[in-house]
C-alpha positions as CSV (number, residue, x, y, z in Angstrom):
1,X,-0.2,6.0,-11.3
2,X,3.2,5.6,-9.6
3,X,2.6,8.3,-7.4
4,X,-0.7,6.8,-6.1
5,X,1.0,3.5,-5.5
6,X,4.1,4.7,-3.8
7,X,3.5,5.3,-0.3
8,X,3.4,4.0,2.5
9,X,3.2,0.3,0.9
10,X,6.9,0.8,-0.2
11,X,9.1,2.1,2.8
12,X,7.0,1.3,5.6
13,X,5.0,-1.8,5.0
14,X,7.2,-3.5,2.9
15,X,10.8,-3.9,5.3
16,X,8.6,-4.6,7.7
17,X,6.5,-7.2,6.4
18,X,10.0,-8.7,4.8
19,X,11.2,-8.6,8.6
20,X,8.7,-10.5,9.6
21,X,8.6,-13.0,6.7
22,X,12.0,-13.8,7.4
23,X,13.8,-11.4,4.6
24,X,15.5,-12.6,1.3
25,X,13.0,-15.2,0.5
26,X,9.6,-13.3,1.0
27,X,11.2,-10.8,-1.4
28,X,12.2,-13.3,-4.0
29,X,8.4,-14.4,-3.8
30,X,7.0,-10.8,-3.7
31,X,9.2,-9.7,-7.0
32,X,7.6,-13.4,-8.7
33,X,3.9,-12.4,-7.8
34,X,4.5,-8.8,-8.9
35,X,5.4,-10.4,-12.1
36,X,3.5,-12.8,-12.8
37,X,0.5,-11.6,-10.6
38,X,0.5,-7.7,-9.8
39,X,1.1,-6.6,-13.6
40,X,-2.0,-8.6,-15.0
41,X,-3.7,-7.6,-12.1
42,X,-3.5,-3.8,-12.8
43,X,-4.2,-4.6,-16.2
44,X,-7.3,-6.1,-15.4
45,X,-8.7,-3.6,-12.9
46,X,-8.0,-0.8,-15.3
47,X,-9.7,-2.7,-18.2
48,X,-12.9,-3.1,-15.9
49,X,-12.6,0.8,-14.6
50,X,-12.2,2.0,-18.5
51,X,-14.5,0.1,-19.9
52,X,-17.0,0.9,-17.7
53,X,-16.6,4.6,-16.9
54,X,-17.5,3.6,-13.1
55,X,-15.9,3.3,-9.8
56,X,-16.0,-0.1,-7.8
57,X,-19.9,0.3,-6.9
58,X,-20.9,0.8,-10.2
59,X,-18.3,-0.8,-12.0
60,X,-19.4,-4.8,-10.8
61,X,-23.1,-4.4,-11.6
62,X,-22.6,-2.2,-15.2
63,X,-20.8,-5.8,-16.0
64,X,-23.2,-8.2,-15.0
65,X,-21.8,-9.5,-11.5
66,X,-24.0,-11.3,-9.8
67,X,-24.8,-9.1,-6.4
68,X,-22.6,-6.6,-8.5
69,X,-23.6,-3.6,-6.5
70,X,-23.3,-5.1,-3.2
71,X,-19.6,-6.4,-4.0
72,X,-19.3,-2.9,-4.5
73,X,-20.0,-1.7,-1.6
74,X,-18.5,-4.2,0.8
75,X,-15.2,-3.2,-0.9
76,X,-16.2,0.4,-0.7
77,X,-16.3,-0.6,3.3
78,X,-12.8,-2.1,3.6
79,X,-11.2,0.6,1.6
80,X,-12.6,2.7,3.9
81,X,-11.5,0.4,7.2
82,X,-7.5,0.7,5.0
83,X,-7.5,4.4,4.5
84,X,-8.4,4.8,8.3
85,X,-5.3,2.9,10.1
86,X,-3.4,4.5,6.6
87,X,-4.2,7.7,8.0
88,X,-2.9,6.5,11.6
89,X,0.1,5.8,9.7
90,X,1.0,9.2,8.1
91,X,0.4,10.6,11.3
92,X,3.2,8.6,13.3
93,X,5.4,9.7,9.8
94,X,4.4,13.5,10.3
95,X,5.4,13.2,13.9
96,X,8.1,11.5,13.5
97,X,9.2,14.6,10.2
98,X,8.6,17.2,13.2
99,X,11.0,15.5,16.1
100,X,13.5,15.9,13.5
101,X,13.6,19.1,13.2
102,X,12.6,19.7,17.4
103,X,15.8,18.1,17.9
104,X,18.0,20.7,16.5
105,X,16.4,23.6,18.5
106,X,17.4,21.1,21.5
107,X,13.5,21.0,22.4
108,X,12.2,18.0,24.5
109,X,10.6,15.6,22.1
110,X,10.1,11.8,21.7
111,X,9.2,10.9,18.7
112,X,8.2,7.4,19.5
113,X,5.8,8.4,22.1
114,X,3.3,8.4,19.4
115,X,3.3,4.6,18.2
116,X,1.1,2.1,19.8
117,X,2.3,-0.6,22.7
118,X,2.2,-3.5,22.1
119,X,-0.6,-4.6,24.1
120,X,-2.9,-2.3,26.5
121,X,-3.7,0.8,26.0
122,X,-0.9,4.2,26.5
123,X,-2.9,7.9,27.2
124,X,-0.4,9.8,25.5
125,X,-0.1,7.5,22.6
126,X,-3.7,7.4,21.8
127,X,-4.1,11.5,22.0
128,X,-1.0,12.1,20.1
129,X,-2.4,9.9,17.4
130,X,-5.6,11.3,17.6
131,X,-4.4,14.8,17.1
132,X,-2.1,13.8,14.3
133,X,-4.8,11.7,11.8
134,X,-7.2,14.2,12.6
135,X,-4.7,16.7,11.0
136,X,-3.9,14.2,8.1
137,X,-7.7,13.8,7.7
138,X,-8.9,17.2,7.6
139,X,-6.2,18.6,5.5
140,X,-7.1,15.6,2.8
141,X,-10.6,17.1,3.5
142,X,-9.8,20.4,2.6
143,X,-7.8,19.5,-0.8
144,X,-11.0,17.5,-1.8
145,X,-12.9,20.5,-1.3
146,X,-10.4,22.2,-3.7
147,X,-10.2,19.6,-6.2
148,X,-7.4,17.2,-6.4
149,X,-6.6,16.4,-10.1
150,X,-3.7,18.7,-11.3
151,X,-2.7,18.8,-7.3
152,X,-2.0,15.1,-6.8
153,X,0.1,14.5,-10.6
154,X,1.9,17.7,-10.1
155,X,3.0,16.9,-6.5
156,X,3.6,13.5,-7.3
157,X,6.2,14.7,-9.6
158,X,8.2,16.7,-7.3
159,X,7.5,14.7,-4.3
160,X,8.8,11.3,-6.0
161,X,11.9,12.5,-7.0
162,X,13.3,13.8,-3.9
163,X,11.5,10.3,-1.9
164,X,14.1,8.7,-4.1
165,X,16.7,10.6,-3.3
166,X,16.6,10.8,0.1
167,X,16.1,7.1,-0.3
168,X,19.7,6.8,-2.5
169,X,21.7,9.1,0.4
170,X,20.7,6.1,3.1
171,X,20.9,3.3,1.3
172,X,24.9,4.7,0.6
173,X,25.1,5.6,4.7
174,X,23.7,2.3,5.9
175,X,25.4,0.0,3.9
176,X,28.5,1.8,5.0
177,X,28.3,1.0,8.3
178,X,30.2,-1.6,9.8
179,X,28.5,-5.1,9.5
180,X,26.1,-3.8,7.0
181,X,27.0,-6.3,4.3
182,X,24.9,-9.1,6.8
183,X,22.3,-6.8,6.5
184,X,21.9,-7.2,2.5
185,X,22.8,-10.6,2.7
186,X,19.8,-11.5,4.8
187,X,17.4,-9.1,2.7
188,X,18.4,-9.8,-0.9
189,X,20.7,-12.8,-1.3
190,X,20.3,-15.4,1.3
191,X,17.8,-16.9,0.2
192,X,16.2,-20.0,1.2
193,X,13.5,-21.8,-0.6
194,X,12.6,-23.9,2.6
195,X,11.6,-20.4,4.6
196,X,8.8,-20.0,1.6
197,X,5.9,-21.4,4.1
198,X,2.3,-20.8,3.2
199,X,2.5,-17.9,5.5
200,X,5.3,-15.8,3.8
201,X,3.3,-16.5,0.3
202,X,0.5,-15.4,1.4
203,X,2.0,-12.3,3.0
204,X,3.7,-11.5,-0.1
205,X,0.9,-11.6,-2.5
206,X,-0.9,-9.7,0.2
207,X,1.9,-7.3,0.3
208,X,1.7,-6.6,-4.0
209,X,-1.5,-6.3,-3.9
210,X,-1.1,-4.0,-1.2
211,X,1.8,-1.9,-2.7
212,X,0.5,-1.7,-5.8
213,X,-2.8,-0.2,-4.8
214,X,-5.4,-3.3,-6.0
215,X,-8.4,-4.3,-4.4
216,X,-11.2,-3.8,-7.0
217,X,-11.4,-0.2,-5.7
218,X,-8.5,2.3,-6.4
219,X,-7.2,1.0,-10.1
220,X,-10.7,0.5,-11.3
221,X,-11.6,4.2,-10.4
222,X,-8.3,5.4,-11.8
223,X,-9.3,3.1,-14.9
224,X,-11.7,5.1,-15.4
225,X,-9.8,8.2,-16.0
226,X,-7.7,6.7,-18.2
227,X,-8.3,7.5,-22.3
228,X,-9.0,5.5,-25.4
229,X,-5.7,5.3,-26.5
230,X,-3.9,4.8,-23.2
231,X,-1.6,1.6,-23.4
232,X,-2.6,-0.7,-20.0
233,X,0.3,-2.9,-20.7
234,X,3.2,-0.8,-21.4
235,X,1.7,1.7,-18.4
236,X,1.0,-1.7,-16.0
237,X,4.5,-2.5,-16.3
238,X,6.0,0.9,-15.6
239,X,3.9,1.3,-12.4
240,X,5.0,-2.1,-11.2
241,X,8.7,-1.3,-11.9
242,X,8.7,2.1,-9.9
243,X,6.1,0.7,-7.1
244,X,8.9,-2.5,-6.9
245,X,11.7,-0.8,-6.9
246,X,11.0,2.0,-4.0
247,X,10.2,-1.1,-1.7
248,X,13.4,-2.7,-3.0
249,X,15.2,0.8,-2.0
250,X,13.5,1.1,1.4
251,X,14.7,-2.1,2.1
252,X,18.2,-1.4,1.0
253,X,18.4,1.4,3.0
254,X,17.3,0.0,6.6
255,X,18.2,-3.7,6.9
256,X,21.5,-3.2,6.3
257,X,21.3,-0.6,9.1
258,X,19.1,-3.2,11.3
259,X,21.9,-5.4,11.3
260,X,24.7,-2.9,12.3
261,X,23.3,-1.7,15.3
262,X,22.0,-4.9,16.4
263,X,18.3,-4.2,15.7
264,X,16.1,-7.0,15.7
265,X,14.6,-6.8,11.8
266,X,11.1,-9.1,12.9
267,X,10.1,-5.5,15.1
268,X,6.8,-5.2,13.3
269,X,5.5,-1.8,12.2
270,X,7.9,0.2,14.2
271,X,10.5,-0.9,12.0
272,X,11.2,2.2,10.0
273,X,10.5,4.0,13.2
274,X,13.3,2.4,15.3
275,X,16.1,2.2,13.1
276,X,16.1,5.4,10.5
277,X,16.6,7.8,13.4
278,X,19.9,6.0,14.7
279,X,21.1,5.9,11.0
280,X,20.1,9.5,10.8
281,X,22.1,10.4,13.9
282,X,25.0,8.3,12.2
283,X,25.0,11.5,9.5
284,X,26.5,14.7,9.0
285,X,23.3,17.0,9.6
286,X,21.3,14.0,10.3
287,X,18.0,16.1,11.4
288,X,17.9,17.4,7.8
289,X,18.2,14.4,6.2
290,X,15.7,12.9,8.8
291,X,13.0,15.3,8.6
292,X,14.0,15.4,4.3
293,X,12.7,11.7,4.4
294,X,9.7,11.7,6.9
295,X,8.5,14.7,5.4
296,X,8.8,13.7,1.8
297,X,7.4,9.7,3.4
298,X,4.5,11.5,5.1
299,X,4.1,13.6,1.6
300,X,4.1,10.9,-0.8
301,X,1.4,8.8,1.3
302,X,-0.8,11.7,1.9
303,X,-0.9,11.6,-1.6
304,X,-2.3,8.1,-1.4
305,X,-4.5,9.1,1.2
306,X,-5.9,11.4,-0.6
307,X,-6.5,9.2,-3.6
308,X,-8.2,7.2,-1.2
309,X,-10.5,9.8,0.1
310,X,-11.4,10.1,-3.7
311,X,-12.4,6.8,-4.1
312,X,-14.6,7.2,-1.3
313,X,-16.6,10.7,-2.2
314,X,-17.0,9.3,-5.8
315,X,-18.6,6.5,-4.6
316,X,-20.6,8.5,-2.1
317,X,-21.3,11.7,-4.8
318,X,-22.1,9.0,-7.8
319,X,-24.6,6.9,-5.6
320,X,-26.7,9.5,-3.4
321,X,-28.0,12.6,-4.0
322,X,-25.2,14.5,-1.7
323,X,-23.2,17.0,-2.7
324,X,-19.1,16.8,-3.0
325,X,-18.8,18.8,-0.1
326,X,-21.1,17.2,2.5
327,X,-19.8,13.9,0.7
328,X,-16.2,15.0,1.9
329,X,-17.2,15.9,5.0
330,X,-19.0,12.4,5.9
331,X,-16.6,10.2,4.7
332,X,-14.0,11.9,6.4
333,X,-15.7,11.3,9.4
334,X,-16.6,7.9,8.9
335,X,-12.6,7.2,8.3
336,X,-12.0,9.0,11.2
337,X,-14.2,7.0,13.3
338,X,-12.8,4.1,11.7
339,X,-9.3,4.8,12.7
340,X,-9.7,4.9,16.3
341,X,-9.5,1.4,16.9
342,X,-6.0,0.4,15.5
343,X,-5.0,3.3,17.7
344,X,-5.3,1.3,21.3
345,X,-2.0,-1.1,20.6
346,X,-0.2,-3.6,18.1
347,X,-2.8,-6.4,19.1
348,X,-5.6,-4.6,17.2
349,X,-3.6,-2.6,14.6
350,X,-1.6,-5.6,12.9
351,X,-4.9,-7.9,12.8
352,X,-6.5,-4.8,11.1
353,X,-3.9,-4.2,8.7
354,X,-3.0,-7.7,7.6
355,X,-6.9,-7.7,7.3
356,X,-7.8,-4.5,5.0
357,X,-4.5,-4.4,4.0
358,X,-3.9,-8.0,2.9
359,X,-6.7,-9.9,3.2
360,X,-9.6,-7.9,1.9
361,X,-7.3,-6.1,-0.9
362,X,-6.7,-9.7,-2.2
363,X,-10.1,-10.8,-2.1
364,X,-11.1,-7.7,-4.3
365,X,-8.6,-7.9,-7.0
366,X,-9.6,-11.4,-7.2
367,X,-13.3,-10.3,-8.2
368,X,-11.8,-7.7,-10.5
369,X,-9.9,-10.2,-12.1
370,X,-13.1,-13.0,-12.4
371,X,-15.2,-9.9,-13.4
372,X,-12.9,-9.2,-16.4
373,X,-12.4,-12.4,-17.4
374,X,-15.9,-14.0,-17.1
375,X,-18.2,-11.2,-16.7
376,X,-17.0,-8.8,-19.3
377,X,-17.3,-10.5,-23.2
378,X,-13.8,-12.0,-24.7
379,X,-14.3,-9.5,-27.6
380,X,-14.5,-6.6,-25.3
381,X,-11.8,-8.1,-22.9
382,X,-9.4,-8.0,-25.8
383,X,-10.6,-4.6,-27.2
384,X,-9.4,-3.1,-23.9
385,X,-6.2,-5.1,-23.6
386,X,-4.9,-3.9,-27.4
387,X,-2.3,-1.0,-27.8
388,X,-3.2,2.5,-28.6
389,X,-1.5,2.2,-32.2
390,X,-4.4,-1.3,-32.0
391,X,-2.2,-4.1,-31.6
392,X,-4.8,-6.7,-30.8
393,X,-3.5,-8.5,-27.2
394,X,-2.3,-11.8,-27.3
395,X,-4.7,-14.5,-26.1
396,X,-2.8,-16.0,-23.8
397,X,-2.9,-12.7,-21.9
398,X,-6.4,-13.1,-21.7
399,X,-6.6,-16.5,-20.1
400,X,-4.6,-16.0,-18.0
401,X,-6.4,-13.3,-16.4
402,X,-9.4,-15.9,-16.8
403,X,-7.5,-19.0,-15.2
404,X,-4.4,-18.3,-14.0
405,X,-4.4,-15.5,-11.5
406,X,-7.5,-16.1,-9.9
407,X,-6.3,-19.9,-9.5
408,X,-3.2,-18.8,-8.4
409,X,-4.7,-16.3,-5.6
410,X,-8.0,-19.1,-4.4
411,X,-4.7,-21.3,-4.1
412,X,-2.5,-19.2,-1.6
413,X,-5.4,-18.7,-0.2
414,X,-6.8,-22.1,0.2
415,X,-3.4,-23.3,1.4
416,X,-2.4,-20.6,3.7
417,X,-6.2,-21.5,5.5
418,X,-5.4,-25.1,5.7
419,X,-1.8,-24.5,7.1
420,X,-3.2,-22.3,9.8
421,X,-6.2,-24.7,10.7
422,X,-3.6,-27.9,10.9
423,X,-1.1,-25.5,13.1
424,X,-4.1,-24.9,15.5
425,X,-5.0,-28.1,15.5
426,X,-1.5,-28.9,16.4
427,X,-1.3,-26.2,19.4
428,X,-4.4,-27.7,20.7
């Protein structure tokens, strides 16, 4: 479960979303909703997935959801829309994980020449994305074909290891660098309850929901792996504490190094790609660290690409007549498809990913969450949320994942809406 949820979430979208969000504070909220949010969550979406044997399309309706089936496949949509501009994502990574390595044969190569401008459109940046997601796609097309199970948890558990390793070796070189120490002061201890704005909440709770892989889609089809006897609290919490604490790393490791070369930390989704290259070049045998991390980066969220694809075929194999192959094939060109768009510049690509990535993702786990708690009977709720050794679940547990969370996440909602509409009202 870790390995699904770290990705891409972790050491790309988190520093820069905490850049943007104005550092030390949006992580002091994103570690709170984690906490008080993202664990029950999890738990919630795996109760619905186990106890239902389904994936997201079938999962709503086998419960009783009014329009269950259709909530099913809007989701099944937006998942789709995520794992396209995802795939985008890996792309940049794997180019990035080859320049390293082009740089030591002292070959011509601009690694950067792949990411979007800002605003426009750049030939050479579209193709070279286009080539590389096409490459991402078709290879997560061929291990489908192959079958993924004993691939993804065995790969995860070499793949994590070294991700946090390589992670551990920067975080030591950046905050070594002279004028680091502002870096960390900005990221993880300044902290200033007046910069937590409707805006930054809502970003963050996007941003858990995000990291940890909810959304009513992934988690409920994962759920639906998981045995009998599996505990969903202890395992919540463990996935939660990994997922956290590789964003916590990433962060760690490049805002210290932001801040000693005079980088501007609110840079948006090139973050990661701006700054890890000068720290690399700060290194003894920086390419191999360089292409260490972008290749184990561009591994890890393959991973989670290709958990993604999953989600996708099952729903496609479990509700037509098609075969897994031709299911694999079509979905893969759908995504493709899909991720052209947030290819053109920054203008389309951060509306579409605070979008499926945020928006959407939160809207689903909020229907996970109302679906287990007033869809699915309190007696099987409960039955679900008890240990393996059958410990029945505390009560409270329950109502909270009735009341609490989905108050909680119609209320950052609500307010984030009526902050924006006021602030355009303002403007105008």
């Amino acid at each position: 479960m870790i390995g699904v949820a770290v990705g891409l979430g972790n050491v790309w979208r988190f520093p820069y979303m905490a850049g943007k969000f104005g550092g030390a504070a949006f992580v002091f909220f994103y570690v709170l909703v984690v906490a008080v949010i993202g664990i029950p969550a999890l738990i919630a979406e795996w109760t619905l997935g186990r106890h239902t044997r389904r994936g997201p399309v079938g999962a709503f309706a086998r419960v009783g959801l009014p329009f269950g089936r259709q909530i099913g496949w809007f989701f099944f949509l937006s998942v789709t829309a995520a794992t396209a501009y995802y795939s985008n994502v890996i792309g940049w990574v794997l180019f990035h994980a080859v320049g390293s390595v082009a740089g030591t044969l002292h070959a011509s190569w601009d690694s950067a020449a792949i990411l979007p401008p800002d605003r426009g459109i750049a030939v050479q940046s579209f193709l070279l994305q286009v080539v590389c997601t096409a490459v991402v796609i078709i290879t997560g097309a061929a291990v489908l074909i192959k079958g993924l199970r004993s691939g993804i948890e065995a790969a995860s558990k070499a793949i994590m290891p070294m991700l946090f390793v390589v992670l551990i070796v920067l975080i030591v070189r950046s905050v070594t660098l002279p004028n680091a120490m502002d870096g960390v002061r900005w990221f993880a201890l300044k902290l200033e309850f007046s910069n937590l704005t409707p805006a930054v909440m809502l970003a963050a709770l996007g941003q858990a929901v995000f990291s940890l892989a909810l959304g009513g889609t992934f988690m409920v089809v994962y759920g639906s792996y998981l045995g009998e006897r599996e505990n969903l609290r202890t395992n919540a919490a463990f996935t939660a504490l990994g997922d956290t604490g590789a964003g916590l790393l990433a962060g760690l490791a490049i805002f210290p190094a932001v801040f000693a070369l005079g980088l501007e930390p609110s840079s948006g989704p090139r973050l990661i790609f701006s700054t890890l290259p000068q720290v690399f070049a700060e290194i003894p045998a920086g390419w191999l660290f360089g292409f260490s991390f972008f290749a184990g980066l561009a591994a890890a969220a393959f991973l989670s690409a290709v958990a993604a694809l999953e989600v996708l075929v099952a729903g496609v194999t479990d509700n037509t007549r098609l075969g897994r192959t031709r299911a694999v094939w079509l979905v893969t060109g759908v995504v493709f498809l899909f991720a052209l768009p947030p290819m053109v510049n920054m203008e389309v690509f951060v509306p579409w990913d605070l979008t499926f990535g945020s928006g959407m993702q939160s809207l689903g786990s909020l229907l996970a969450v109302l679906t287990v708690g007033w869809a699915l009977t309190r007696s099987a709720a409960l039955r679900e949320l008890a240990t393996a050794h059958g410990e029945r679940a505390p009560l409270w547990l329950y109502y909270w994942l009735r009341i609490v969370i989905p108050g909680a996440i119609v209320a950052a909602g609500v307010w984030w809406l009526l902050a924006e509409a006021l602030q355009v009202v303002q403007r105008s």
